[in-house]
C-alpha positions in Angstrom: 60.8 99.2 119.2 64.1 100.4 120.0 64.9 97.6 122.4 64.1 95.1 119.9 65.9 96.5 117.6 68.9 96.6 120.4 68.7 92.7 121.2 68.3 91.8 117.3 71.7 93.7 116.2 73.3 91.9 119.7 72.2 88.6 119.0 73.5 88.9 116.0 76.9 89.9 116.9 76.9 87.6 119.5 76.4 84.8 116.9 79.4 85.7 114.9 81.9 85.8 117.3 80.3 82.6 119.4 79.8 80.4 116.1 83.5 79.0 114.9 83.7 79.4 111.1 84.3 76.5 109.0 87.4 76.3 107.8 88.9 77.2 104.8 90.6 74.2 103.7 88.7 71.0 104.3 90.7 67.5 103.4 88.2 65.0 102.9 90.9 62.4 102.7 94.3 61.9 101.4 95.0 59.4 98.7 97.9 57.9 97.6 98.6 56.6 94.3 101.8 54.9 92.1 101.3 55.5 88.4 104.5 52.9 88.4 103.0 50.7 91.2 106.1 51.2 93.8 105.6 49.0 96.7 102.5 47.6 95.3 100.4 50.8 96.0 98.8 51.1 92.8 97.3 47.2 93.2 96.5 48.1 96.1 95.7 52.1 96.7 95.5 53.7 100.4 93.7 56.4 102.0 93.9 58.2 105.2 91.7 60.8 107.0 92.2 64.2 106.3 92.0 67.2 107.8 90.7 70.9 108.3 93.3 73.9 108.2 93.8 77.7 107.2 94.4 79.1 103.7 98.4 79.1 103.6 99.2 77.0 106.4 101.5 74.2 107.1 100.4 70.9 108.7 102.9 68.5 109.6 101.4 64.7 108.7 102.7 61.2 109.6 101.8 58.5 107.1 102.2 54.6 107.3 103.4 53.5 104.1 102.9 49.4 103.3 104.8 47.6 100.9 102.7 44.7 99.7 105.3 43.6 97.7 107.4 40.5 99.7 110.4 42.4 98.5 112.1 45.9 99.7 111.1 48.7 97.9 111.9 52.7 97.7 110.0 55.7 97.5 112.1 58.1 95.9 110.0 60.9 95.4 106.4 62.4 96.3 103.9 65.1 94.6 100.6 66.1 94.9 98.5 66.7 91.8 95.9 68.6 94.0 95.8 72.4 92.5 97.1 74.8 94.8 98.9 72.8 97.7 103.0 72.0 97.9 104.8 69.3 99.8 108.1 70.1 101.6 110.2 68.8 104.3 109.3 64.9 102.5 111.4 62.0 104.5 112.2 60.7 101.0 113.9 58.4 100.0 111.9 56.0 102.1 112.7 52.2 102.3 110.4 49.9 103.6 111.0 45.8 104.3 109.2 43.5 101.8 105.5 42.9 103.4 106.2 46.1 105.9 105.0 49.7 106.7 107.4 52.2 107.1 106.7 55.7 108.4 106.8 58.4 106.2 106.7 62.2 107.6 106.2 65.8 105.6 104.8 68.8 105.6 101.5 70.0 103.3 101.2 73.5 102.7 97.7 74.7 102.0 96.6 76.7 99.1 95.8 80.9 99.2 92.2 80.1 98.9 89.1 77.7 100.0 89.6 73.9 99.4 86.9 71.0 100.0 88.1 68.1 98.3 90.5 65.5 98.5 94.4 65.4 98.3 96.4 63.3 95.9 100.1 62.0 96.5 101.8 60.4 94.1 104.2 57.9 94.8 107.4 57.2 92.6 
């Protein structure tokens, strides 16, 4: 009895420190959107694959921005209205050719607690 007992209480132990947790924040995907349609993205709205990080951590993300407008256009400024998250280090203002994609780099903070979800940017 007392062996079993012994290789039950192991195996469990073994379990939790061989099986990786999930983590805590879980991006789905991240969507952009332009309430004032800035380089045509609220014709025509993007997405891009998210990601999985820790509660309160920083992850660095590269985005290619189109303009479908045959014009230049700027983004002047970005937000997220996605509770609990914060954008810094935003390579804004961003201007991109008429019918191109620019690169646009920044830094997402995650929230203090659990997410599953998606992330919002807002262009403007």
């Amino acid at each position: 009895m007392i062996v079993i007992v012994v290789v039950l209480v192991a195996s469990v132990a073994a379990y939790e420190f061989l099986v990786p947790a999930a983590p805590a924040i879980q991006v789905g995907e991240i969507d952009i959107w332009a309430p004032d349609n800035v380089c045509g993205l609220d014709s025509n709205p993007i997405f891009y694959y998210g990601y999985n990080a820790s509660t309160g951590s920083g992850v660095s993300i590269d985005l290619g921005v189109p303009n479908y407008n045959s014009t230049s256009c700027v983004v002047a400024h970005v937000a997220t209205n996605t509770s609990g998250f914060t954008l810094s280090a935003i390579q804004v203002p961003l201007m991109i050719v008429g019918n191109g994609t620019a690169s646009m780099n920044m830094t997402v903070t995650s929230p203090g607690s659990s997410f599953t979800g998606d992330l919002n940017l807002v262009f403007t």
